[in-house]
C-alpha positions as CSV (number, residue, x, y, z in Angstrom):
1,X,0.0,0.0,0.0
2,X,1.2,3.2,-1.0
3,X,0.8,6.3,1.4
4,X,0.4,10.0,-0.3
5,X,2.8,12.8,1.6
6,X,0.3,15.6,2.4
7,X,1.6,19.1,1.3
8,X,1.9,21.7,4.3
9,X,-0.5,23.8,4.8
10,X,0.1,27.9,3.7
11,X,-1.1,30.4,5.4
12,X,-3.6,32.1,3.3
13,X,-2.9,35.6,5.2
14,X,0.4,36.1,4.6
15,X,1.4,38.0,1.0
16,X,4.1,36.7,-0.8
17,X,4.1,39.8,-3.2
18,X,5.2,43.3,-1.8
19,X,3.1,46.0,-3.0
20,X,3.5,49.7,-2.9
21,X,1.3,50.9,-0.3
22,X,-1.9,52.8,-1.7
23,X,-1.2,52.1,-5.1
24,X,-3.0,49.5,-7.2
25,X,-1.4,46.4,-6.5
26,X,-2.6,46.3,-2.8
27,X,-6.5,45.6,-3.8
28,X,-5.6,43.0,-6.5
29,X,-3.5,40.7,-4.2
30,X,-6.3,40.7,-1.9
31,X,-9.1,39.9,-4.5
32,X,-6.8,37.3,-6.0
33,X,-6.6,35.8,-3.0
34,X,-10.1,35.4,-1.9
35,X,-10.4,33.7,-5.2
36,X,-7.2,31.6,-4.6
37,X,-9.1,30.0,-1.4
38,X,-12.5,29.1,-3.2
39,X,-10.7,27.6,-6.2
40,X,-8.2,25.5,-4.2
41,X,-11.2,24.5,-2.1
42,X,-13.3,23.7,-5.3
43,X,-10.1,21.6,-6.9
44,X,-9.5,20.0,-3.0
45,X,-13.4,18.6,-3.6
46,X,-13.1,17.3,-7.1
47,X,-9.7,15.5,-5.9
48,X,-11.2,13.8,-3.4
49,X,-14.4,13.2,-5.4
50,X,-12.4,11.4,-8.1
51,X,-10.3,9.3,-5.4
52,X,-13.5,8.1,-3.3
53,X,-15.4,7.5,-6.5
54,X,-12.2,4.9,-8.2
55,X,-11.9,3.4,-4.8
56,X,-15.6,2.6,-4.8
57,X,-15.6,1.3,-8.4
58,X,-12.3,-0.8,-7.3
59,X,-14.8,-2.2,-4.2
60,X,-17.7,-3.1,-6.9
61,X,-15.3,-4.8,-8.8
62,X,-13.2,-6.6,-6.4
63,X,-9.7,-5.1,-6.8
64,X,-10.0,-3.3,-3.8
65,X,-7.9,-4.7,-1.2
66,X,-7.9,-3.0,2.0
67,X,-11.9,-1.5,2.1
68,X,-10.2,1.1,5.1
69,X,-9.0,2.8,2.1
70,X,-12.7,3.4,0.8
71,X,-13.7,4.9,4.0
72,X,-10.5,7.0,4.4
73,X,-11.4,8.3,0.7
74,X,-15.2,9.0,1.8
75,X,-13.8,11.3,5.2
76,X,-11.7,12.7,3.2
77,X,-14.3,14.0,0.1
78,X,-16.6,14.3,3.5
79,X,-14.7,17.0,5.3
80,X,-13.6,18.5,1.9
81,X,-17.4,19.3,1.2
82,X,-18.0,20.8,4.8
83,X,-15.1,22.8,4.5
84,X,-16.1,24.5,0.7
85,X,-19.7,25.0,2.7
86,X,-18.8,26.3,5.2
87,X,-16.6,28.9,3.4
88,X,-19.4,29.9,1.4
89,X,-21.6,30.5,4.7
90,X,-18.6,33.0,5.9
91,X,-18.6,34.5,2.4
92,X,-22.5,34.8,2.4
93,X,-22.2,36.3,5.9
94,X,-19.9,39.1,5.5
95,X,-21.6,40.1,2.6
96,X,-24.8,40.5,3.8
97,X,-23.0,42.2,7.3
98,X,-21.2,44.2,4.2
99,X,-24.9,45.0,2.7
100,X,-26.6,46.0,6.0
101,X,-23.7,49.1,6.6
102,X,-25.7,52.0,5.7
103,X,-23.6,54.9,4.5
């Protein structure tokens, strides 16, 4: 059985670029980054949506030897999903917080 080395996570706060205070670089990093998170997010749910559905289709067809490894691939797609969700809340949340500031 092969194991897959897990990347470390980044911290999503911390710019890599430097940008010139109050010039146009500082709100595109910040934009790009927001949309950084949702896609890696998306791409982290269709990784492990491909993963649990081969290691189901090995299970149907009997090539499946250790059936731990289904379950492991079902957690994983599993907390995947909860994590994109509950992003989404957050973003839905501080938008309508952002909508209810009256100027």
């Amino acid at each position: 059985m092969e194991f897959e080395r897990l990347s470390p996570l980044q911290n999503p706060f911390v710019r890599t670029e430097t940008g010139i205070p109050g010039g146009e670089s500082d709100a595109r990093p910040s934009a790009s980054l927001f949309a950084d998170i949702f896609q890696s997010a998306i791409d982290n749910v269709r990784t492990t949506e491909t993963v649990k559905n081969d290691a189901q289709y090995r299970l149907a067809t009997g090539q499946l030897d250790n059936p731990a490894e289904l379950s492991i691939a079902q957690s994983q797609w599993s907390m995947s999903v909860e994590l994109l969700v509950q992003l989404r809340n957050s973003a839905l949340d501080a938008y309508s917080e952002l909508m209810r500031i009256s100027l």
